[in-house]
N, C-alpha and C positions, 0 to 999 in steps of 0.2 A: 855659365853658358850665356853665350852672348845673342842676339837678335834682335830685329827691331821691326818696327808693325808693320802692315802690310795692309792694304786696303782691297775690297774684293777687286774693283777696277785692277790694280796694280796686279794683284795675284792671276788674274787669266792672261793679262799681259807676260807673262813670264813664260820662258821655253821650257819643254818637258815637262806640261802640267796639263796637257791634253784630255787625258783620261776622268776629268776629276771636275769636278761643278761645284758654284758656292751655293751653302745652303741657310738658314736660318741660325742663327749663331752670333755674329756669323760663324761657319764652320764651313769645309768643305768634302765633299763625300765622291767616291768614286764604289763604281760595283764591276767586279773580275770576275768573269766565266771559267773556272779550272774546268782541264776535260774531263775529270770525275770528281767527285766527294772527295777522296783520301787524296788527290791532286791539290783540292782546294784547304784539305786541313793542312797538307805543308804548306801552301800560301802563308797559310794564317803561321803556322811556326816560323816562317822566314822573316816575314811583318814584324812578329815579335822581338826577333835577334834584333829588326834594324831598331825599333823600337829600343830596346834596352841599352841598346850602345847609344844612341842619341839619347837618350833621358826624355824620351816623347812619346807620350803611350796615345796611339787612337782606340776609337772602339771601335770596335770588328763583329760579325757575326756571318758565321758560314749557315749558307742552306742549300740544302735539296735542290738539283743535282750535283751542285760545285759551285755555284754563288759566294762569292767573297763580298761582304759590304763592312767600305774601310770609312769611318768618320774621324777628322783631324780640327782641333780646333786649339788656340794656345790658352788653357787653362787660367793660367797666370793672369794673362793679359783680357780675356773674356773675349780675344777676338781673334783673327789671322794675323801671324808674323813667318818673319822668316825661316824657324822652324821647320812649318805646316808648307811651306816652299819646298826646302829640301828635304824633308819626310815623303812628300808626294809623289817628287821624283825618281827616289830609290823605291819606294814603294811600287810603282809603275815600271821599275826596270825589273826588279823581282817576279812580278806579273808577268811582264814581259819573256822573263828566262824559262819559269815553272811551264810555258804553256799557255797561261790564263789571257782572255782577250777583255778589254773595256766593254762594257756594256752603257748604252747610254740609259741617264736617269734624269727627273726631271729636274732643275733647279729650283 
């Protein structure tokens, strides 16, 4: 799997990564509003597929009412790469399809 680093500058710089803020890490975090719980537990299944198929696992944590919180960072590297690029973006197009709207959070 190929990639190369990514600076947070350069990462907000990037199209269809809207949804999603750099956070301590660095790592960068986005939080999805599904219209209900069992909305947001498919989020979280669908996350996972894309997950699986790329070999890029974020943490996730669904809460009370449909709260999706997605965290990506490249492990490997200890910081953001191009991965955590296209991870974001499918991750936010999956958002996007289920229903779920961005929520803004702090960075």
């Amino acid at each position: 799997m190929e990639y190369t680093d990514v600076t947070p500058d350069e990462f907000v710089a990037h199209e269809g990564v809207g949804d999603w803020r750099v956070v301590e890490g660095p790592a960068i975090a986005a939080v999805f509003r599904a219209p209900t719980y069992l909305a947001g537990a498919e989020l979280v299944g669908a996350i996972a597929v894309i997950a699986e198929t790329a070999q890029h696992h974020p943490d996730m944590e669904i809460r009370y009412p449909g709260r999706v919180h997605v965290t990506l960072t490249t492990h490997a590297t200890g910081g953001l790469t191009t991965l955590d690029v296209d991870a974001a973006r499918q991750i936010s197009a999956a958002a996007a399809a289920a229903g779920a709207t961005a929520e803004p959070i702090d960075s």
